[in-house]
mmCIF entry with sequence, helices, sheets and N, C-alpha, C, O atoms, coordinates in Angstrom:
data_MODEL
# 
_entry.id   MODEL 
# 
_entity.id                         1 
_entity.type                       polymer 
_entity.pdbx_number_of_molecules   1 
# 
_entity_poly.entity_id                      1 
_entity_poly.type                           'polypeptide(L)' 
_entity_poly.nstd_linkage                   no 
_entity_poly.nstd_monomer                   no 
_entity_poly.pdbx_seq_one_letter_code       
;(UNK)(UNK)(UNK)(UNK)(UNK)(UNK)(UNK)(UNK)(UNK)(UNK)(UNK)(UNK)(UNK)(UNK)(UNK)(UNK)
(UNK)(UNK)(UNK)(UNK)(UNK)(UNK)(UNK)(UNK)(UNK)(UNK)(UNK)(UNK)(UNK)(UNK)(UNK)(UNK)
(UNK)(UNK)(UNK)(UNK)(UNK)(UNK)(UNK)(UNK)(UNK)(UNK)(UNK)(UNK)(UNK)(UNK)(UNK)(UNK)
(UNK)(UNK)(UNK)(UNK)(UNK)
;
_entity_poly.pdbx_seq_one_letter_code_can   XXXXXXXXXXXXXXXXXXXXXXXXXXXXXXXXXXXXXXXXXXXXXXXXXXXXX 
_entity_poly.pdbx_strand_id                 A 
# 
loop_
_entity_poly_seq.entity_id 
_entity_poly_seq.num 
_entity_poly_seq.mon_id 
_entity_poly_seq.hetero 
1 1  UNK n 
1 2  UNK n 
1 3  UNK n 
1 4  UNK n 
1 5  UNK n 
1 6  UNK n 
1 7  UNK n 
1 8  UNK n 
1 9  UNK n 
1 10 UNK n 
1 11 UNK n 
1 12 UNK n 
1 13 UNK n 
1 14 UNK n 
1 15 UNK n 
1 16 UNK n 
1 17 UNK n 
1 18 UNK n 
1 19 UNK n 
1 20 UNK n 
1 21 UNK n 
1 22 UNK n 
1 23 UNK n 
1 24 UNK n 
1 25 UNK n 
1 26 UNK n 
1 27 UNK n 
1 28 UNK n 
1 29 UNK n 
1 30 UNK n 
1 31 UNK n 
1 32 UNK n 
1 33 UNK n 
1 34 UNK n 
1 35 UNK n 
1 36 UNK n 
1 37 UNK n 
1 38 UNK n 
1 39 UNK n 
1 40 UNK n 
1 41 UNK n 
1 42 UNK n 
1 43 UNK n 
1 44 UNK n 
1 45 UNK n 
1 46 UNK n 
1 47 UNK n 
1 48 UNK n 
1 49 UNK n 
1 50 UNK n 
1 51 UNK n 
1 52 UNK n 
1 53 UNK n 
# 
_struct_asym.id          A 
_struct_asym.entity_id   1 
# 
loop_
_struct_conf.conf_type_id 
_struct_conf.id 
_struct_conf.pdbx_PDB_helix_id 
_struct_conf.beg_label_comp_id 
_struct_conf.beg_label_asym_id 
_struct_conf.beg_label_seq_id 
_struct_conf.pdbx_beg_PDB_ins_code 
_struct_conf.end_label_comp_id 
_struct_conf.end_label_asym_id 
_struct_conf.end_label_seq_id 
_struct_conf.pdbx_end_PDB_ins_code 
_struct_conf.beg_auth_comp_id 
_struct_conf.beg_auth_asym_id 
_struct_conf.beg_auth_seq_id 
_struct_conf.end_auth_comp_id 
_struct_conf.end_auth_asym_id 
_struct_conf.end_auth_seq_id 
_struct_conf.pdbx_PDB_helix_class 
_struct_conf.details 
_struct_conf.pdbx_PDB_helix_length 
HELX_P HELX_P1 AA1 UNK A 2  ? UNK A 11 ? UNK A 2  UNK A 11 1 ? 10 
HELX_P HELX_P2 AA2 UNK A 30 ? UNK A 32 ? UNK A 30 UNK A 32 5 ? 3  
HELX_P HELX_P3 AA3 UNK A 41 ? UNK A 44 ? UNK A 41 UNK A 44 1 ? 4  
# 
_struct_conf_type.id          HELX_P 
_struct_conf_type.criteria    ? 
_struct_conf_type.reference   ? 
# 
loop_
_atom_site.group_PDB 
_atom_site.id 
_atom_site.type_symbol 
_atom_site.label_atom_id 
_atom_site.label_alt_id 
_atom_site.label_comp_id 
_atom_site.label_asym_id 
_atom_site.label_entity_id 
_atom_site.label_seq_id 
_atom_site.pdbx_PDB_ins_code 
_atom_site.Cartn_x 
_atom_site.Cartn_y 
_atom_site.Cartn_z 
_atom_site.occupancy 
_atom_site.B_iso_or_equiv 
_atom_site.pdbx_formal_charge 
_atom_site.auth_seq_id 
_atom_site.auth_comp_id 
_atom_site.auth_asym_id 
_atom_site.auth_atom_id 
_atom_site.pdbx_PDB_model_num 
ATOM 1   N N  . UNK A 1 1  ? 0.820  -1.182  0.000   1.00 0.00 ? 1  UNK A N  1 
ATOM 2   C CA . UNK A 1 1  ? 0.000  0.000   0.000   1.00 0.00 ? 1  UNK A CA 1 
ATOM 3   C C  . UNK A 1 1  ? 0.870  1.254   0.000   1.00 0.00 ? 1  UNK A C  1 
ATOM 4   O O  . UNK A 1 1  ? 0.694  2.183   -0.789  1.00 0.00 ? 1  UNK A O  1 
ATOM 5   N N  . UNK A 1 2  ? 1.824  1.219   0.942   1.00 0.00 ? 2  UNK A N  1 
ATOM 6   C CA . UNK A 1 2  ? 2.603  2.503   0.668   1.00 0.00 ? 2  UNK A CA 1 
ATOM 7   C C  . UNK A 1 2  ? 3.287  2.960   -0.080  1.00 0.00 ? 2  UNK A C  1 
ATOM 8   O O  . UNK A 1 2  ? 3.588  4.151   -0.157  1.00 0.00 ? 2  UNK A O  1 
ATOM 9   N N  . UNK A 1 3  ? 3.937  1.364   -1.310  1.00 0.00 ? 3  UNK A N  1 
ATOM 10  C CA . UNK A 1 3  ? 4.655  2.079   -2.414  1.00 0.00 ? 3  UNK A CA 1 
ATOM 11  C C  . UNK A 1 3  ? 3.500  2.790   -3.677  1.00 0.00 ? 3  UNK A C  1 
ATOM 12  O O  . UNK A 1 3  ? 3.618  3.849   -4.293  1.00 0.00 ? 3  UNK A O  1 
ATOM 13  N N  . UNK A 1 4  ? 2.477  1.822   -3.745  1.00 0.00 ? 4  UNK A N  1 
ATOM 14  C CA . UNK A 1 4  ? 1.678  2.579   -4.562  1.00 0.00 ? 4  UNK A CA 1 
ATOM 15  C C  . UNK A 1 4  ? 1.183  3.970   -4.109  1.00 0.00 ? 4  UNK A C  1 
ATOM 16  O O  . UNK A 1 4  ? 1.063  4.830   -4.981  1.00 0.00 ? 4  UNK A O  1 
ATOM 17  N N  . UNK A 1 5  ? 0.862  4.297   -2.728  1.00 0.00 ? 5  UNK A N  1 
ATOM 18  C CA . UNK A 1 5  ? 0.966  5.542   -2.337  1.00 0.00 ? 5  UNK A CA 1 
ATOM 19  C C  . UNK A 1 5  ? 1.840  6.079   -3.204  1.00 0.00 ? 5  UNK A C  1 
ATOM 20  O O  . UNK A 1 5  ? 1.449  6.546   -4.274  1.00 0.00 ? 5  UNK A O  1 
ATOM 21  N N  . UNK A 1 6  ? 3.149  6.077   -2.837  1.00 0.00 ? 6  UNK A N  1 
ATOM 22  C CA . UNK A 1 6  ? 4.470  7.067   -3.048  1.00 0.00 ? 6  UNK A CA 1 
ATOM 23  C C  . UNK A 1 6  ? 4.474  7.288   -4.344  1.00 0.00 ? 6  UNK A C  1 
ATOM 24  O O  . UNK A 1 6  ? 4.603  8.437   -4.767  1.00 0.00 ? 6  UNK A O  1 
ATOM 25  N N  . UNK A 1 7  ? 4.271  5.745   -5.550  1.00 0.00 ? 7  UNK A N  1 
ATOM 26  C CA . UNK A 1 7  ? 4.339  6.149   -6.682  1.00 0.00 ? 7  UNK A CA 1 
ATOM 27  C C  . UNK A 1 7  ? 3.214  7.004   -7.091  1.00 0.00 ? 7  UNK A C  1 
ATOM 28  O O  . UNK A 1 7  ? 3.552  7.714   -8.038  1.00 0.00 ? 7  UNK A O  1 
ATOM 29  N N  . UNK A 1 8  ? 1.773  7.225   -6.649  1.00 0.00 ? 8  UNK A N  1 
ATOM 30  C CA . UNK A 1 8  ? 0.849  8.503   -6.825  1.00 0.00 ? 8  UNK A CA 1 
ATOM 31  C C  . UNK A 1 8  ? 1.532  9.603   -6.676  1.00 0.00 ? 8  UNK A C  1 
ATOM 32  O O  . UNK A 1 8  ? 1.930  10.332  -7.585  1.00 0.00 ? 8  UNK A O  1 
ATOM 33  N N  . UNK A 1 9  ? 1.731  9.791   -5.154  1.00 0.00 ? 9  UNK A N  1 
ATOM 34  C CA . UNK A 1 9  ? 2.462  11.114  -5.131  1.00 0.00 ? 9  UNK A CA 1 
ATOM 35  C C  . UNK A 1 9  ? 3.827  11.567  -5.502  1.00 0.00 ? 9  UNK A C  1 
ATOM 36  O O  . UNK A 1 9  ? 4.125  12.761  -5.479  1.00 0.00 ? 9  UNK A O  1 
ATOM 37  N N  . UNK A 1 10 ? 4.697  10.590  -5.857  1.00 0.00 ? 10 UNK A N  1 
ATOM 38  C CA . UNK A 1 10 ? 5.713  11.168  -7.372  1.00 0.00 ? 10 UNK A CA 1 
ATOM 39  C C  . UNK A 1 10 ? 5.205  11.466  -8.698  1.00 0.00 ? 10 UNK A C  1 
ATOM 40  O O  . UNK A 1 10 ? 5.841  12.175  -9.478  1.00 0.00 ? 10 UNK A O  1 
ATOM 41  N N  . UNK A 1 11 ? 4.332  11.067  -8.919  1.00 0.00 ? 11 UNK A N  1 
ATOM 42  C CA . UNK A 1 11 ? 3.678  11.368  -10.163 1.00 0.00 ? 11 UNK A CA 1 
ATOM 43  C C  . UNK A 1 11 ? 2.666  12.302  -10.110 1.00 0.00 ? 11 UNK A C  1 
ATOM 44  O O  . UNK A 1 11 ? 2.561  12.861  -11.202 1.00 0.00 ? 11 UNK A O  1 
ATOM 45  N N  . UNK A 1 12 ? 1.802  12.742  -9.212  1.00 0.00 ? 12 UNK A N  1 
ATOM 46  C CA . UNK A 1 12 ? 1.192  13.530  -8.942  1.00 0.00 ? 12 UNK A CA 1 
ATOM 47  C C  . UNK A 1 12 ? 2.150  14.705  -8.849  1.00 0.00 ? 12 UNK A C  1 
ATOM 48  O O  . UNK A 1 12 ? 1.652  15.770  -9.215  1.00 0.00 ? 12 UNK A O  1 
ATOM 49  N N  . UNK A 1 13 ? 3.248  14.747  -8.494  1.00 0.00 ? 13 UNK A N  1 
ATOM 50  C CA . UNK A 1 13 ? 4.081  15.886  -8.239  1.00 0.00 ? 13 UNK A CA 1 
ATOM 51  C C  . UNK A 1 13 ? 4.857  16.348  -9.731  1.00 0.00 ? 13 UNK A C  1 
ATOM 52  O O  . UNK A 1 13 ? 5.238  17.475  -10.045 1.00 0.00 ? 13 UNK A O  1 
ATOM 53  N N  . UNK A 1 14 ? 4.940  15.168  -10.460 1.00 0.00 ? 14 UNK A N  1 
ATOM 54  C CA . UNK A 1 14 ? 4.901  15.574  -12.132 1.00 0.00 ? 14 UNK A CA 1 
ATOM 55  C C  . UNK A 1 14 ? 4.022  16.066  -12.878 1.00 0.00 ? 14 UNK A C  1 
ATOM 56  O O  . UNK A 1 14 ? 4.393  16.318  -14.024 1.00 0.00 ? 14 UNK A O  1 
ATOM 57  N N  . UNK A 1 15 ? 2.875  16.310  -12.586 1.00 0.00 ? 15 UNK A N  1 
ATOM 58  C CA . UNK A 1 15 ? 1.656  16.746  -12.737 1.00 0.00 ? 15 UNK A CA 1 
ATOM 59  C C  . UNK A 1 15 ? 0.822  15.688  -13.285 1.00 0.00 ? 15 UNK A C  1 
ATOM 60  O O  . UNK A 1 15 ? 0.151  16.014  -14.264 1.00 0.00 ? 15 UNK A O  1 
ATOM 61  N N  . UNK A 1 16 ? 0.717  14.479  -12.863 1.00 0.00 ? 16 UNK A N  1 
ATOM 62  C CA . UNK A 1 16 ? -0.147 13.008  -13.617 1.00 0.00 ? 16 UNK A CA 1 
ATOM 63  C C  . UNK A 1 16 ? -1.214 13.215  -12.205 1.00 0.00 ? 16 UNK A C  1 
ATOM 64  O O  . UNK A 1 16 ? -1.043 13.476  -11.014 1.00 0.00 ? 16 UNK A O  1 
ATOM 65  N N  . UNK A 1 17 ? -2.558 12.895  -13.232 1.00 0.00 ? 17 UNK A N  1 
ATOM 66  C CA . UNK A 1 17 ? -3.455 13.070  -12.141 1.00 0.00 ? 17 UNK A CA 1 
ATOM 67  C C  . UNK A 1 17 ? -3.620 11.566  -11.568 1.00 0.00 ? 17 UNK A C  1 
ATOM 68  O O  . UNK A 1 17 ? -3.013 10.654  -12.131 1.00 0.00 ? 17 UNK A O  1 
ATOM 69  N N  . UNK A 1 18 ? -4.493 11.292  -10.379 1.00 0.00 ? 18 UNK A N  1 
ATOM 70  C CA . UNK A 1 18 ? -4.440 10.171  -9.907  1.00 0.00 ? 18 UNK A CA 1 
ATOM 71  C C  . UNK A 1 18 ? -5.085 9.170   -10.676 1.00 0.00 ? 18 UNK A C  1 
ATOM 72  O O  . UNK A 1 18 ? -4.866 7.966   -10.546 1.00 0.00 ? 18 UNK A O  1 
ATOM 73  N N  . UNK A 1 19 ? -6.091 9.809   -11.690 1.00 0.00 ? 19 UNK A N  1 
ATOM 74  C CA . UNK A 1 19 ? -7.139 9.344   -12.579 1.00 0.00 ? 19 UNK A CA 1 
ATOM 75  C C  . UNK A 1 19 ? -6.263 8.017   -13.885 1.00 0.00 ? 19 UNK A C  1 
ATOM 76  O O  . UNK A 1 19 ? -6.527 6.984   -14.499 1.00 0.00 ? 19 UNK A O  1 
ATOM 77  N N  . UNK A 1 20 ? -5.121 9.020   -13.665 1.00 0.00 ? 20 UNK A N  1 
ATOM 78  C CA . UNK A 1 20 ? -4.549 8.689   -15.167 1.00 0.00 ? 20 UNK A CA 1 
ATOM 79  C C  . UNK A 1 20 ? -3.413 7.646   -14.689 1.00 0.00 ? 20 UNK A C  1 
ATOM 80  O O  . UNK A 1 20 ? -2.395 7.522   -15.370 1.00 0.00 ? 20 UNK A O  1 
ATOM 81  N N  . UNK A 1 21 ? -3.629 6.802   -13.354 1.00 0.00 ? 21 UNK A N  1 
ATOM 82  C CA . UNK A 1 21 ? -2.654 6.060   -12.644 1.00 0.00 ? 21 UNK A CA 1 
ATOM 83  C C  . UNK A 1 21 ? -3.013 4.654   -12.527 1.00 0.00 ? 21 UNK A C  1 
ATOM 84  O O  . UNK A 1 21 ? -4.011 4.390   -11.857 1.00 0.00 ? 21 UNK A O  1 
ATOM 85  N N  . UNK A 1 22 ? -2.124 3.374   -13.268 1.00 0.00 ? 22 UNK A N  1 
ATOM 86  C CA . UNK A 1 22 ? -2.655 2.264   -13.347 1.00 0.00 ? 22 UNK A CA 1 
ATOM 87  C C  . UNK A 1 22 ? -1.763 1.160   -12.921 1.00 0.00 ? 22 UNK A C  1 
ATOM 88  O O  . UNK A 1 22 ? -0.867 0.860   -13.710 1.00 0.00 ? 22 UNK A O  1 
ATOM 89  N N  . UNK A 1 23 ? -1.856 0.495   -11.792 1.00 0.00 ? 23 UNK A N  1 
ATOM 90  C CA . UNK A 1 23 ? -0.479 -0.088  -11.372 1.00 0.00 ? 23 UNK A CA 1 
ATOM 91  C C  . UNK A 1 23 ? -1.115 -1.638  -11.419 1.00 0.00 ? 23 UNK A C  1 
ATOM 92  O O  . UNK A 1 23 ? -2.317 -1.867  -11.280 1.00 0.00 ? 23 UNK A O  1 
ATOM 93  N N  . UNK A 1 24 ? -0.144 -2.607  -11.628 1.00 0.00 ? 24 UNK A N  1 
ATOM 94  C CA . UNK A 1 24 ? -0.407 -3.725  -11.999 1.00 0.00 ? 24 UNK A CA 1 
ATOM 95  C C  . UNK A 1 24 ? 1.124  -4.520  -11.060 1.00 0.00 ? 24 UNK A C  1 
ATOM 96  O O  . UNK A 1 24 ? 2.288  -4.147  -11.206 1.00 0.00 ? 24 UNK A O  1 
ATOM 97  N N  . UNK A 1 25 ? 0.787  -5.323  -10.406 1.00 0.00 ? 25 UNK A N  1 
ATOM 98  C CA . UNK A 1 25 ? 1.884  -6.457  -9.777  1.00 0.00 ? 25 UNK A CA 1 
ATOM 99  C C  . UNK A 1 25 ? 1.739  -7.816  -9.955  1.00 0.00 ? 25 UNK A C  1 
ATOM 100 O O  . UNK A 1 25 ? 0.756  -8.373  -9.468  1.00 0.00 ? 25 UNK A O  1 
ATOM 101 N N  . UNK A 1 26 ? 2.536  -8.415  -10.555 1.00 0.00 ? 26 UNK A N  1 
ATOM 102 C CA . UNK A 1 26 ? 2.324  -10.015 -10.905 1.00 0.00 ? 26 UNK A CA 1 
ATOM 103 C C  . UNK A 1 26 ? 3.466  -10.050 -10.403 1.00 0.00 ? 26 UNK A C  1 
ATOM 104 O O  . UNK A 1 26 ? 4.351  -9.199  -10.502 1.00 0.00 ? 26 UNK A O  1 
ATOM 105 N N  . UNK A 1 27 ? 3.494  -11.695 -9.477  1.00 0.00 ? 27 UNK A N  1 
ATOM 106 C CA . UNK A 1 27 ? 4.873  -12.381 -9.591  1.00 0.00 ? 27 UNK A CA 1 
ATOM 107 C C  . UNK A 1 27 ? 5.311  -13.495 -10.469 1.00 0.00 ? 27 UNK A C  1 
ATOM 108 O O  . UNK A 1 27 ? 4.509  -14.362 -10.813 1.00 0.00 ? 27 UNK A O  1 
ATOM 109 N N  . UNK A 1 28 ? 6.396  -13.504 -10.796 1.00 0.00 ? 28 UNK A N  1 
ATOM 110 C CA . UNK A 1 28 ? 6.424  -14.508 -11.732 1.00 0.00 ? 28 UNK A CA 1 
ATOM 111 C C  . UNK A 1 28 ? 7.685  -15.346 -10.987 1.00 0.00 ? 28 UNK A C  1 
ATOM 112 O O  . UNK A 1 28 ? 8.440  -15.112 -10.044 1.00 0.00 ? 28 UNK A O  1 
ATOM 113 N N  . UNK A 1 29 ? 7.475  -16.533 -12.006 1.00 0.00 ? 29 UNK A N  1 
ATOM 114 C CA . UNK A 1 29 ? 9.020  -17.553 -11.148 1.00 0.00 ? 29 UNK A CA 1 
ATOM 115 C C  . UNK A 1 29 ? 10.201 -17.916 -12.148 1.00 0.00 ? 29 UNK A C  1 
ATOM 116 O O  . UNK A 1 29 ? 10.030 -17.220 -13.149 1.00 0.00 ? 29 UNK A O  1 
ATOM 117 N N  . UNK A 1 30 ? 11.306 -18.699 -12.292 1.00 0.00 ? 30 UNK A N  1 
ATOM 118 C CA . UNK A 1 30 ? 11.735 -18.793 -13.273 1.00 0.00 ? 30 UNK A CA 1 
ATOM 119 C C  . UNK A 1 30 ? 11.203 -19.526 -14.484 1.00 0.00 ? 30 UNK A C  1 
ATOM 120 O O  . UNK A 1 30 ? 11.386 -19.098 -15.623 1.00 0.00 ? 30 UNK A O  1 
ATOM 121 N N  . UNK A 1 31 ? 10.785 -20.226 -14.315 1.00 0.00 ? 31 UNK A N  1 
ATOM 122 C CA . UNK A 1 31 ? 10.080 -21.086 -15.715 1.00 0.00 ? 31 UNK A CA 1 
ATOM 123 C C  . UNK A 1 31 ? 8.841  -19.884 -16.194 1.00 0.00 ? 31 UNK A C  1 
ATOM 124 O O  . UNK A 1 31 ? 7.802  -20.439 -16.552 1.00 0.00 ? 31 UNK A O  1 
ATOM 125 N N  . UNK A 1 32 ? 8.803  -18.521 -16.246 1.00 0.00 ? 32 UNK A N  1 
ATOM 126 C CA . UNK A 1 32 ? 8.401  -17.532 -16.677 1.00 0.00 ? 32 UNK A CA 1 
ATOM 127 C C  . UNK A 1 32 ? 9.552  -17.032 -17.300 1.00 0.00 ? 32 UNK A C  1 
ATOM 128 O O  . UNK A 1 32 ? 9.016  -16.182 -18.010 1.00 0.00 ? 32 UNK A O  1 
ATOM 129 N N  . UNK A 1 33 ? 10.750 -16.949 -17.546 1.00 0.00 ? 33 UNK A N  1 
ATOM 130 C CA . UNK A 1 33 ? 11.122 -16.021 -18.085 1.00 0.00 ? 33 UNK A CA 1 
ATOM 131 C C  . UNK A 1 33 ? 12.332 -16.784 -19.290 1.00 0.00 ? 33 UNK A C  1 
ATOM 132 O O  . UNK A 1 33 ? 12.993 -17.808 -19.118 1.00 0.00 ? 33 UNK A O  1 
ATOM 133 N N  . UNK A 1 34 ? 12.308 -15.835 -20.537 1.00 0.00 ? 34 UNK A N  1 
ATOM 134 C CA . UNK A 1 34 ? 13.025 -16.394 -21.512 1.00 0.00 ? 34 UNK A CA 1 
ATOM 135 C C  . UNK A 1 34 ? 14.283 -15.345 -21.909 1.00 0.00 ? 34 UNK A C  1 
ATOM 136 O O  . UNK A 1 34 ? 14.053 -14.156 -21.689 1.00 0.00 ? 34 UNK A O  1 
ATOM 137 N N  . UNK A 1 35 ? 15.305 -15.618 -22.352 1.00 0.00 ? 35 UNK A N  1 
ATOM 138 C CA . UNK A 1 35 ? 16.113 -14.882 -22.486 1.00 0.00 ? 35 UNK A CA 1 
ATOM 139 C C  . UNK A 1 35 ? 16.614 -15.055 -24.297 1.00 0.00 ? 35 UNK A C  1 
ATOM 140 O O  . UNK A 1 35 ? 17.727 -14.897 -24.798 1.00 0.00 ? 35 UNK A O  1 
ATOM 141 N N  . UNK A 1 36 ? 15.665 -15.328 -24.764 1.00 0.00 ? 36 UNK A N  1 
ATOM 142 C CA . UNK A 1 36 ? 15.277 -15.431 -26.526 1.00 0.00 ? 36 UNK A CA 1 
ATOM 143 C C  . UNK A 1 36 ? 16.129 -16.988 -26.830 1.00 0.00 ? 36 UNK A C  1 
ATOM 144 O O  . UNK A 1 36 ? 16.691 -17.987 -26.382 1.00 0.00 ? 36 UNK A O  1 
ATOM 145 N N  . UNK A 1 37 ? 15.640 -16.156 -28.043 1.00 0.00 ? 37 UNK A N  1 
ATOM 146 C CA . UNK A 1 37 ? 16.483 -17.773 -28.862 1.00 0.00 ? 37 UNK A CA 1 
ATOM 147 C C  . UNK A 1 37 ? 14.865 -19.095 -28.665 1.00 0.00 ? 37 UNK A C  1 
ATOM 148 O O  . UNK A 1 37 ? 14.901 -20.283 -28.984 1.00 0.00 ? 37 UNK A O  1 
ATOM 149 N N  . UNK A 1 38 ? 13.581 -18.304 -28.034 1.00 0.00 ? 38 UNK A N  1 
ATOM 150 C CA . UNK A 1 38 ? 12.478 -19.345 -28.220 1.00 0.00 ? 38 UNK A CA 1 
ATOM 151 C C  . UNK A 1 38 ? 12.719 -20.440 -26.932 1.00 0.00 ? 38 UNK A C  1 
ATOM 152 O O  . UNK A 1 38 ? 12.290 -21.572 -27.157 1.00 0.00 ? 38 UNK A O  1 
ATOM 153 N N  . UNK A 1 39 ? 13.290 -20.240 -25.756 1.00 0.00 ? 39 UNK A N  1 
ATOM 154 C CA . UNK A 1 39 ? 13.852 -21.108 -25.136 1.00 0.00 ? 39 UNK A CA 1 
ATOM 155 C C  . UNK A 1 39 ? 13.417 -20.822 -23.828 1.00 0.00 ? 39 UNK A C  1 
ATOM 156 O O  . UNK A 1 39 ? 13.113 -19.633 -23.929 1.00 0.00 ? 39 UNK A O  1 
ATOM 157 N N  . UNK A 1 40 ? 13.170 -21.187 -22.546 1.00 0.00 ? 40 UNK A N  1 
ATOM 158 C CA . UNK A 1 40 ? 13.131 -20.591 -21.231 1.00 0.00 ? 40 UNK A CA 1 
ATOM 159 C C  . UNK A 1 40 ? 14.498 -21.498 -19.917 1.00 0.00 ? 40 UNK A C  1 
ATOM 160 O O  . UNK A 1 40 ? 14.616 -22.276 -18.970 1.00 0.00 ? 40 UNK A O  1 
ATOM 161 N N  . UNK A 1 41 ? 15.219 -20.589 -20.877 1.00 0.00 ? 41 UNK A N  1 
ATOM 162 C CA . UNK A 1 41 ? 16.773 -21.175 -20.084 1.00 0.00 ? 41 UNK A CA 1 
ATOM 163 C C  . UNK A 1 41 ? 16.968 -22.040 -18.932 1.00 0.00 ? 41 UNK A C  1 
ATOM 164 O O  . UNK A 1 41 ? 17.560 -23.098 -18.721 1.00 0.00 ? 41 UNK A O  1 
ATOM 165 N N  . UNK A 1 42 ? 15.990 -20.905 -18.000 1.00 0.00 ? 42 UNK A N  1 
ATOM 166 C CA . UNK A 1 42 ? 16.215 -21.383 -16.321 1.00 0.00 ? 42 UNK A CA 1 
ATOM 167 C C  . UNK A 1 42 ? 15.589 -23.032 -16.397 1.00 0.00 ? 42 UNK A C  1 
ATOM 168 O O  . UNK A 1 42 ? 16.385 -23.913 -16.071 1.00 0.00 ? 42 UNK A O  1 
ATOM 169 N N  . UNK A 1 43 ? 14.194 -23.447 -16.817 1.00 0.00 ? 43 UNK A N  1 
ATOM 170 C CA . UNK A 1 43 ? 13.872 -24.577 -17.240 1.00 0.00 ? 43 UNK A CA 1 
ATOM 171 C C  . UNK A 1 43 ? 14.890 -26.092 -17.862 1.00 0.00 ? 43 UNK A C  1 
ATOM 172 O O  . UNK A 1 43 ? 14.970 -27.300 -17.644 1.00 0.00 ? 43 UNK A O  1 
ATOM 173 N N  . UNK A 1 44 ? 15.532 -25.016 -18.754 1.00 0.00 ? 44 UNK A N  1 
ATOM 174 C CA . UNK A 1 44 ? 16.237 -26.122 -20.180 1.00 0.00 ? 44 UNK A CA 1 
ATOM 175 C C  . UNK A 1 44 ? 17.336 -26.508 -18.927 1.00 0.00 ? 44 UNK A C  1 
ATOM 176 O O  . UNK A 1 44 ? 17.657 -27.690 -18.798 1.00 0.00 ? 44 UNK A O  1 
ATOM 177 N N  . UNK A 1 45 ? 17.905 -25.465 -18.002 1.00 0.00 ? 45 UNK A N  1 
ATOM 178 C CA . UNK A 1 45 ? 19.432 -25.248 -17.809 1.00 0.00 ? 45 UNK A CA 1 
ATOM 179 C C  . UNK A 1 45 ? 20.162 -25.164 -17.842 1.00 0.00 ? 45 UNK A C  1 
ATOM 180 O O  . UNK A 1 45 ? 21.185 -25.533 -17.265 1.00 0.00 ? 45 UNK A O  1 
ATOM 181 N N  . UNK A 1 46 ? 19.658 -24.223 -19.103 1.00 0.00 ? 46 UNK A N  1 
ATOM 182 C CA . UNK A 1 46 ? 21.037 -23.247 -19.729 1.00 0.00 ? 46 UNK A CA 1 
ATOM 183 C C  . UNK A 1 46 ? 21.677 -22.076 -19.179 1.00 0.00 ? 46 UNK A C  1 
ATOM 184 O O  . UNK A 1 46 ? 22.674 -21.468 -19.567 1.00 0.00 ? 46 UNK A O  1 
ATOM 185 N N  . UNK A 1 47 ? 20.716 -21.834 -17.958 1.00 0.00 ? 47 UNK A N  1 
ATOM 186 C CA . UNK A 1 47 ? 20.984 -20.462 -16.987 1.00 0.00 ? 47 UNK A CA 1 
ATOM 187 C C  . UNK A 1 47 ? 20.672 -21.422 -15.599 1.00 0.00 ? 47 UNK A C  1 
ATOM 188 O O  . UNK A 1 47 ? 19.883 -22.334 -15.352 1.00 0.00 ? 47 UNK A O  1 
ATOM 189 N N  . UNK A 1 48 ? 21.587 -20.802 -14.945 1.00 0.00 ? 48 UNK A N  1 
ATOM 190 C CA . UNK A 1 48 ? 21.595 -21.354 -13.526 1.00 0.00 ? 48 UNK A CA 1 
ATOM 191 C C  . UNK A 1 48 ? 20.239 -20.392 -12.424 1.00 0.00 ? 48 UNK A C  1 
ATOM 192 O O  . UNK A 1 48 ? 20.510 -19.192 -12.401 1.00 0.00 ? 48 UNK A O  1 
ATOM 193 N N  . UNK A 1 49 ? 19.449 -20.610 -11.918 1.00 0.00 ? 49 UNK A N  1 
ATOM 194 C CA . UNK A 1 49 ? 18.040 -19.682 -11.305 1.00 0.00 ? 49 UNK A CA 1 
ATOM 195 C C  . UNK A 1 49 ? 18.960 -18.898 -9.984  1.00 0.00 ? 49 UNK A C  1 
ATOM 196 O O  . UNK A 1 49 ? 19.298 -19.681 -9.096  1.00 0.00 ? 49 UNK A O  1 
ATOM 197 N N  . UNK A 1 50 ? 19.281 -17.776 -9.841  1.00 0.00 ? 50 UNK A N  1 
ATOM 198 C CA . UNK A 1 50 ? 19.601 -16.837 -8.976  1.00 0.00 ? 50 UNK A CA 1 
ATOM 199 C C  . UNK A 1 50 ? 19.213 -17.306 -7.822  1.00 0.00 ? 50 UNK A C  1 
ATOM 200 O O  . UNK A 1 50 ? 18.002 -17.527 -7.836  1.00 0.00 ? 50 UNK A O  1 
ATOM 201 N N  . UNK A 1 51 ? 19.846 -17.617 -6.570  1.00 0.00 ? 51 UNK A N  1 
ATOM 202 C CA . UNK A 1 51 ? 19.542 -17.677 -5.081  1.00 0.00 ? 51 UNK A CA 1 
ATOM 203 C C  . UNK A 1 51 ? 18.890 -16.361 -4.862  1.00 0.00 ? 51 UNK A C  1 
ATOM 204 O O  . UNK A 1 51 ? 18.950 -15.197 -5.258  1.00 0.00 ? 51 UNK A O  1 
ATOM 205 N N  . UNK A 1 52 ? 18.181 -17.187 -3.965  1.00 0.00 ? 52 UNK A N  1 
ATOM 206 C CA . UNK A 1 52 ? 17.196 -15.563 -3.250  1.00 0.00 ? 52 UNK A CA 1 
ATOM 207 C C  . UNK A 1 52 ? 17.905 -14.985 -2.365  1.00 0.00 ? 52 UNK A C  1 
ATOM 208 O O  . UNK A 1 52 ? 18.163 -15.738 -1.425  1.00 0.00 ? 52 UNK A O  1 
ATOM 209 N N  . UNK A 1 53 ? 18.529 -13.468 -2.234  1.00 0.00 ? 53 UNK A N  1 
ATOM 210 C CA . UNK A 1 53 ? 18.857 -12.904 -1.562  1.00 0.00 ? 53 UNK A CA 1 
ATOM 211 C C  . UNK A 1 53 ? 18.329 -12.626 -0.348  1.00 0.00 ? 53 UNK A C  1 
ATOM 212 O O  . UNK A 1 53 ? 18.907 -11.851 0.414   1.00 0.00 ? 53 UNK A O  1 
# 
């Protein structure tokens, strides 16, 4: 709740009204993401999946 706050009122302070403000959050995991070539690396294991910090 509070970052979407903050991002209103940075943008509100650019002059974007609140009207014109559309925020969207999905999480995704690795077998979501492709790094081209038609392939989803982290899956194949062609890319090793990043430890969670």
């Amino acid at each position: 709740k509070a970052l979407y706050a903050r991002i209103n009122e940075a943008l509100a302070e650019a002059g974007v009204g609140g009207e014109d403000v559309f925020l969207g959050y999905v999480e995704n995991g690795p077998e979501d993401w492709t790094f081209g070539f038609g392939r989803a690396q982290y899956l194949t294991g062609e890319l090793k999946v990043p430890a969670a910090s």
